[in-house]
C-alpha positions as CSV (number, residue, x, y, z in Angstrom):
1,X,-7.2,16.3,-6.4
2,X,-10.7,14.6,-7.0
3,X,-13.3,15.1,-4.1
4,X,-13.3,11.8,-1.9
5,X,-16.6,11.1,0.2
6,X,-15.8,8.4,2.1
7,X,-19.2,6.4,2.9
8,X,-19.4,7.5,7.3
9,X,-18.7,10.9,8.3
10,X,-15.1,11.7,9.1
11,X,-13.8,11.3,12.5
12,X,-11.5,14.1,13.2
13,X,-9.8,12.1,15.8
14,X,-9.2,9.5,13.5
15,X,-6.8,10.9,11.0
16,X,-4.2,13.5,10.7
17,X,-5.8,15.6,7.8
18,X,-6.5,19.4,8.8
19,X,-9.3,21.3,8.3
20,X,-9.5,22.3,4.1
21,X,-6.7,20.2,3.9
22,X,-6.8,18.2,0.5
23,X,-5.6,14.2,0.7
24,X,-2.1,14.6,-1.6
25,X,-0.9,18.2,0.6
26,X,-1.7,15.9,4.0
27,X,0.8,13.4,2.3
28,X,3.2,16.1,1.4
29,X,3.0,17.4,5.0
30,X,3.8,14.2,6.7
31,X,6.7,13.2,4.1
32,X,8.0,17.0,5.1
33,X,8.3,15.9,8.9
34,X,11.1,14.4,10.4
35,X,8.6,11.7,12.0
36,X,7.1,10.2,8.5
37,X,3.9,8.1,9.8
38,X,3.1,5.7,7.2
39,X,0.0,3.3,7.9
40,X,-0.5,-0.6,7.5
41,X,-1.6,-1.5,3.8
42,X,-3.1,-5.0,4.7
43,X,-3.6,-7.9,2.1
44,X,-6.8,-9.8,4.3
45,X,-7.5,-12.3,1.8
46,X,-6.4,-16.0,2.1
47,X,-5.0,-17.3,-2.1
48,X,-6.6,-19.5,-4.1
49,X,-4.0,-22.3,-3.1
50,X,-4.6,-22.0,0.6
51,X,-8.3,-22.0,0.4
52,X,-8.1,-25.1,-1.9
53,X,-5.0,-27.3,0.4
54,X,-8.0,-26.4,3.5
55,X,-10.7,-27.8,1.2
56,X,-13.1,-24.9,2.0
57,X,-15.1,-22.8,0.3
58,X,-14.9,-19.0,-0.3
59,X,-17.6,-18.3,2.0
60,X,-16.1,-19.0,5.2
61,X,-12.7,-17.5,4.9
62,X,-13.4,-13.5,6.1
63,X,-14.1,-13.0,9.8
64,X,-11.5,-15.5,11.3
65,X,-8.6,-13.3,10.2
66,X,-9.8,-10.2,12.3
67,X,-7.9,-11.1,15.3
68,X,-4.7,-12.4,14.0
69,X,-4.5,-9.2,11.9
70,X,-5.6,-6.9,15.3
71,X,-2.7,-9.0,17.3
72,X,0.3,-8.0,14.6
73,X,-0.6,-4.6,14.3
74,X,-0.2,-4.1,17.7
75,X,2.9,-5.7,17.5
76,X,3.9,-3.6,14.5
77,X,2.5,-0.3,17.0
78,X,5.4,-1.1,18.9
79,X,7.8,0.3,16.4
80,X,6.0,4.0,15.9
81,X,7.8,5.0,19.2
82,X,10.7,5.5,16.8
83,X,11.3,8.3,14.7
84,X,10.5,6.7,11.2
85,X,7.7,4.7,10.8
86,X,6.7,1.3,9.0
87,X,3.7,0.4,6.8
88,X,3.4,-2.5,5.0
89,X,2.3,-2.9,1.7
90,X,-1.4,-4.4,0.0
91,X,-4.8,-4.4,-0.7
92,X,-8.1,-5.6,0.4
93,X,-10.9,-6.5,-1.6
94,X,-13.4,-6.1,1.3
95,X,-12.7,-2.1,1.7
96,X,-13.7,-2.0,5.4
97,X,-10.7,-3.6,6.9
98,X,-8.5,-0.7,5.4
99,X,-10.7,1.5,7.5
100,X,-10.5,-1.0,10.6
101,X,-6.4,-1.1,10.0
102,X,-6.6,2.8,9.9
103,X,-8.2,3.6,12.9
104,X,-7.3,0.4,15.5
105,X,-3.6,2.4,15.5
106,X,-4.3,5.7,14.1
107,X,-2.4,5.4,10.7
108,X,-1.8,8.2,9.0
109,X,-1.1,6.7,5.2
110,X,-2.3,3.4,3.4
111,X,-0.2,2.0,0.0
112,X,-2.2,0.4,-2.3
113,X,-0.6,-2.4,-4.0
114,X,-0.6,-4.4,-7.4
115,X,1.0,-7.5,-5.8
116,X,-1.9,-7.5,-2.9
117,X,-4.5,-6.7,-5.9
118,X,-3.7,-9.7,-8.1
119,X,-3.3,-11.4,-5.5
120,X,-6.8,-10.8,-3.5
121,X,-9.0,-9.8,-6.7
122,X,-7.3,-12.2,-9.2
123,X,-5.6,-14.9,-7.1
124,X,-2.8,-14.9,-9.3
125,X,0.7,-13.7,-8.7
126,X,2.0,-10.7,-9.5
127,X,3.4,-10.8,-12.8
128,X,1.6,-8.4,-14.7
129,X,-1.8,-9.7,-15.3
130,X,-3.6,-7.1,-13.2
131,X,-5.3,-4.9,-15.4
132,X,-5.5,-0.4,-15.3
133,X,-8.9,-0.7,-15.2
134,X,-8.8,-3.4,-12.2
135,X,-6.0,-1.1,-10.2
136,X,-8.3,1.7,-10.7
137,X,-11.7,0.0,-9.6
138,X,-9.9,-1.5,-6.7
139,X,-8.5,1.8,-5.8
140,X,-11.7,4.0,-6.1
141,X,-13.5,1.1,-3.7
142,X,-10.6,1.7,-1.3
143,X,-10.0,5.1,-1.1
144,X,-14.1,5.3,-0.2
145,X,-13.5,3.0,2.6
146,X,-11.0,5.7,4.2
147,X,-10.6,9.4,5.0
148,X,-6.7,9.2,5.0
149,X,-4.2,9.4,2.2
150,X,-3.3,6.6,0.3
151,X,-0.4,5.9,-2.2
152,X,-1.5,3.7,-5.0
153,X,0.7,1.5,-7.2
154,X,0.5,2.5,-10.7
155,X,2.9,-0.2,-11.7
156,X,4.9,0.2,-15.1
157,X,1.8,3.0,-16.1
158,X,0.4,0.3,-18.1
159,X,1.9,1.7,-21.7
160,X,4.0,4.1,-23.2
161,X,4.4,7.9,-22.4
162,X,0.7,8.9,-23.4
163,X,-0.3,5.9,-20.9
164,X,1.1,7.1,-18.0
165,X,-0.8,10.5,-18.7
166,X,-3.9,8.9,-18.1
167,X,-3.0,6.5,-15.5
168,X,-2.2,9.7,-13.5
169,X,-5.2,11.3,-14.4
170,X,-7.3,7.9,-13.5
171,X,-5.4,8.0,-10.4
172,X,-6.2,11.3,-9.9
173,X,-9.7,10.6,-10.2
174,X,-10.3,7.9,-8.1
175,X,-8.9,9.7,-5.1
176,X,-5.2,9.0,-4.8
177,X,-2.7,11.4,-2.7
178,X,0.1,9.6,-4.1
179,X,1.4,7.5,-6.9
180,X,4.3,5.1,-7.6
181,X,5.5,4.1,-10.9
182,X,8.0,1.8,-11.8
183,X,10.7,1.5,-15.1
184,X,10.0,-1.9,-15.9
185,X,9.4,-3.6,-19.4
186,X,6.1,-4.7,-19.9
187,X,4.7,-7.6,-18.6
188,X,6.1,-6.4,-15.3
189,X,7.6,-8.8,-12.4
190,X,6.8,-8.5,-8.6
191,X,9.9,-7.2,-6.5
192,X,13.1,-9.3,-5.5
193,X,11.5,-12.1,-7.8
194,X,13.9,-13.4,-10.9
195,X,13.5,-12.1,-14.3
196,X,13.1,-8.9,-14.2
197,X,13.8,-6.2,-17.1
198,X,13.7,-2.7,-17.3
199,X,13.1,0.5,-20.1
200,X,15.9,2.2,-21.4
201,X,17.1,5.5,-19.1
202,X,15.7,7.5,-21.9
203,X,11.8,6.2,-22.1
204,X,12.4,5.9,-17.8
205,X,13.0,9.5,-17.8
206,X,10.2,10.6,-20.0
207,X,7.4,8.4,-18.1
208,X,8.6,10.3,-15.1
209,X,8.1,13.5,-16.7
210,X,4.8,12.5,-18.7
211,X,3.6,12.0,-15.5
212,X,4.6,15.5,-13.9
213,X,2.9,17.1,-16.7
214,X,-0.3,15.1,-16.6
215,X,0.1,15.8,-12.8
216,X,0.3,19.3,-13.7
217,X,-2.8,19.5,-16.5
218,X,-5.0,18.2,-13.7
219,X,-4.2,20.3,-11.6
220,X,-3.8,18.1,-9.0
221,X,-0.8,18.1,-6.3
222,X,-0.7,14.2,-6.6
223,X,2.6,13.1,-5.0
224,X,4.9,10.9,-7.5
225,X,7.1,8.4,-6.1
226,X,9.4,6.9,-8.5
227,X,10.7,3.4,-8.6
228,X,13.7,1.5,-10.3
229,X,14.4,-1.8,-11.0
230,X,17.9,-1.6,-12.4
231,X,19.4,-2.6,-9.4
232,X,18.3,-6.0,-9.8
233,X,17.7,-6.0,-13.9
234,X,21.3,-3.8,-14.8
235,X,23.8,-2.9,-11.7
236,X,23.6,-0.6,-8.5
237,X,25.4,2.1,-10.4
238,X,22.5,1.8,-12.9
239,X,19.6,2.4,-10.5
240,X,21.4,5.2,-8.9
241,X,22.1,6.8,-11.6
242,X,18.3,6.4,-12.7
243,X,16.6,7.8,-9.6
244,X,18.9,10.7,-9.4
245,X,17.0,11.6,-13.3
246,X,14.1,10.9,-12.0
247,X,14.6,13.1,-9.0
248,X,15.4,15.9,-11.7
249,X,12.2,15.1,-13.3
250,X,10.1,16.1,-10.5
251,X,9.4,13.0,-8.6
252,X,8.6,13.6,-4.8
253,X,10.2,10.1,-3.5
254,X,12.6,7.8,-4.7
255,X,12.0,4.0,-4.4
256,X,15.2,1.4,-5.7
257,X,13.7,-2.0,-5.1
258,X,15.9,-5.1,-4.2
259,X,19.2,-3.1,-2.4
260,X,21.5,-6.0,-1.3
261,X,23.4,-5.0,1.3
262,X,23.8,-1.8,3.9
263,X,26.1,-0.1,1.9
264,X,24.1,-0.3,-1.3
265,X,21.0,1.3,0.9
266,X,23.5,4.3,2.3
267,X,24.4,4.6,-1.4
268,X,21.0,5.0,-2.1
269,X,20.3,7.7,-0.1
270,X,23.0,10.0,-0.7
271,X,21.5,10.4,-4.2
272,X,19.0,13.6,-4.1
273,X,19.3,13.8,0.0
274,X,16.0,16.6,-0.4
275,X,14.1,13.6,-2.0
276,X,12.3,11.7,0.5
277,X,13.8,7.6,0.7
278,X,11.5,4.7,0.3
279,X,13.1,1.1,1.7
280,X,11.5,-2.3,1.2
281,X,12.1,-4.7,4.3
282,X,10.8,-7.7,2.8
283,X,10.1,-10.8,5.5
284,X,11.7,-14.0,5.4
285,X,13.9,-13.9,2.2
286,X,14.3,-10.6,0.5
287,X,17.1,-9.5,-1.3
288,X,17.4,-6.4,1.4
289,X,18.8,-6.3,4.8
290,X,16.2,-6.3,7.6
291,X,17.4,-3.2,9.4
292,X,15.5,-1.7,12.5
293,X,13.3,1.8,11.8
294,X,15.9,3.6,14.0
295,X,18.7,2.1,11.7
296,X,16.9,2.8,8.5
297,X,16.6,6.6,9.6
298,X,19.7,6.9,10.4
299,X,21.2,6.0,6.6
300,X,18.9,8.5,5.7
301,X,15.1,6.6,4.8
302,X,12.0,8.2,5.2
303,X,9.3,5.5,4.9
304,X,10.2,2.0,5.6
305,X,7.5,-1.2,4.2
306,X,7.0,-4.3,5.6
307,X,4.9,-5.8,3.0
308,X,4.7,-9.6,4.4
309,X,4.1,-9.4,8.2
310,X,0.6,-9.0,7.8
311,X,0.0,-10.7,4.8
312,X,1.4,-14.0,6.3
313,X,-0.3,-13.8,9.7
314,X,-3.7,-13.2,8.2
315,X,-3.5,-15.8,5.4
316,X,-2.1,-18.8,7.9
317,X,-5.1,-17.5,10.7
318,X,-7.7,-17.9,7.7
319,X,-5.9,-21.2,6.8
320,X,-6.0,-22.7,10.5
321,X,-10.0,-21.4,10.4
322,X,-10.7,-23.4,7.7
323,X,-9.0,-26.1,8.3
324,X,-11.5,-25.8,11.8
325,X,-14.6,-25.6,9.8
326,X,-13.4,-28.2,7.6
327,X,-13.2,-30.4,10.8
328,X,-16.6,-29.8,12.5
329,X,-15.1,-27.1,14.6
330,X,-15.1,-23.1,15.1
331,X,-11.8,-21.4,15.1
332,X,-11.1,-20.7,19.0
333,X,-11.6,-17.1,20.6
334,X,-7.9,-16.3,20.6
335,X,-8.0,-16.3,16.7
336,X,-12.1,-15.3,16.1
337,X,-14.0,-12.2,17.5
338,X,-17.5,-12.0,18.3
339,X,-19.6,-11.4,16.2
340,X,-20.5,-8.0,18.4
341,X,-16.5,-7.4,17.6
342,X,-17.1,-8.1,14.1
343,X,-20.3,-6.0,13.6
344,X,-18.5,-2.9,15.3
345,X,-15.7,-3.1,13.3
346,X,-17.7,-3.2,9.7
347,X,-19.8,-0.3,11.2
348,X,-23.2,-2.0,12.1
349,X,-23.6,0.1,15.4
350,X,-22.6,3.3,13.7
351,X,-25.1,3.0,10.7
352,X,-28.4,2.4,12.9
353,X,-27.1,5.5,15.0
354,X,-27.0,7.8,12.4
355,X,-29.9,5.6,10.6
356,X,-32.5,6.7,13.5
357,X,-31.6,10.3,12.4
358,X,-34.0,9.5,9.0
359,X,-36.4,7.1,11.0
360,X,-40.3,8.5,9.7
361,X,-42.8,9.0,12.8
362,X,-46.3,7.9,11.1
């Protein structure tokens, strides 16, 4: 696993990595444990559309979500009083507020996500327009921004066989614990959308396996989770039959996107039972059953995203701001920190205390 420096000094308190402890065996550790905690991956960006339907312009749409995004995750910190825990699922192209979502509930994980980077370094959906070389930018910015592990979408690996080598490798170098890659047909489709097509079970298998070995040539520990889309593309038998080869590959978790029902999901998990589960409660109209973290465990799931809660909170909180400005107005306190708030979340008082450390006495 490549050295990660994040750009502060790491808070011990802050994080559950030990002592020598590199970022993919902390990930390893916590998928071991029967209490999987799994952090927030936040998408803190307000689209394209929204900013143009408030008639505002880029430049005002940051600090108003801070407080709408503080008030869900504590709603969301709720939950981690059961057994398995929630995360939900993006990405943030300014890198602090990973780091402010990490430590305002003591995370242990962050996913990084190709829907949440198209979506807040493109502004287009995510259909397979967001590039390697964007995921892999995006991902080295991030995993600077925090000293925890983070999963990062690899997508369909962006190519054949030899592709998914050096997507794991890339991964690998810009500081990812973990990795997911998915078996569809290039260009890819976001989950529970329409349209959706997947590689044959042969070329499926052999991405998973090209990417143990280039796990492997690295020398790296880099945790693979594998994720099909046959569910939705073939049949249920399909997908289950998939993951099962990829667990035989070597994958580390097993991911079927777009379950329809309770039985499907127990179906799910009977496949590979020492391979940690991945489920996918997606908000207001997914294909999945919205189940409760204590239900999830109890079919058998070890990590449980919520990949909307956040994303929708922030984006209508940056809409109603603008809206405000757009009016003459601020938005009101319940909805904007202070500034002070602002500045000690993106680090200002931190900086000038470790900043007088170098201050020259002429």
């Amino acid at each position: 696993m490549a050295a990660r420096y994040p750009y502060f000094a790491v808070e011990e308190s802050s994080h559950g990595i030990r002592s020598g402890e590199s970022l993919a065996a902390a990930l390893r550790r916590i998928l071991a444990t029967p209490v999987a905690r799994i952090s927030a991956c936040l998408l803190l960006t307000l689209s394209a559309g929204a900013r143009s339907k408030a008639g505002v312009s880029d430049r005002f749409r940051w600090p108003a979500f801070l407080r709408a995004m503080e008030i869900v995750l504590l709603l969301l910190i709720g939950l981690r009083n059961n057994r398995i825990q929630d995360f939900a699922c993006c990405a943030c192209p300014k890198e602090t507020f990973w780091r402010y979502s990490s430590y305002l509930i003591h995370w242990s994980l962050l996913i990084f996500s190709g829907f949440c980077v198209s979506a807040a370094r493109l502004g287009l959906p995510d259909v397979g327009l967001v590039s390697y070389g964007e995921m892999i930018d995006q991902g080295r910015l991030i995993n600077e921004a925090v000293s925890i592990p983070v999963i990062g979408d690899g997508d369909n690996g962006y190519g054949n066989s030899m592709n998914i080598k050096r997507t794991i490798k890339g991964y690998i170098n810009a500081g990812f614990a973990g990795i997911m890659l998915e078996d569809q047909v290039a260009p890819k489709a976001c989950g529970h959308t329409e349209g959706r097509k997947v590689i044959s079970r042969e070329e499926a298998i052999v991405h998973i396996k090209a990417a143990v070995d280039a796990r492997k040539e690295s020398g790296s520990d880099i945790v693979i989770v594998a994720r099909s889309d046959a569910r939705q593309a073939i049949s249920l038998d399909e997908a289950l039959w998939r993951v099962k080869a990829f667990a035989d590959a070597g994958a580390d978790v097993l991911f079927i996107d777009a379950l329809a029902s309770v039985e499907e999901m127990k179906a799910f998990c009977v496949v590979a039972p020492e391979v940690p589960k991945m489920a996918n409660m997606l908000e207001g109209g997914g294909k999945t059953p919205i189940l409760s973290p204590a239900e999830l465990e109890e079919i058998g799931f070890r990590l449980v995203v919520y990949p909307l809660s956040l994303v929708g909170v922030s984006m209508r909180a940056m809409q109603d701001a603008l809206v405000a400005v757009k009016d003459g107005g601020v938005p009101p306190p319940s909805i904007l920190p202070s500034f002070q708030e602002i500045k000690d979340t993106l680090g200002f008082n931190r900086y000038y205390k470790e900043e007088k450390q170098y201050q020259v006495v002429s």
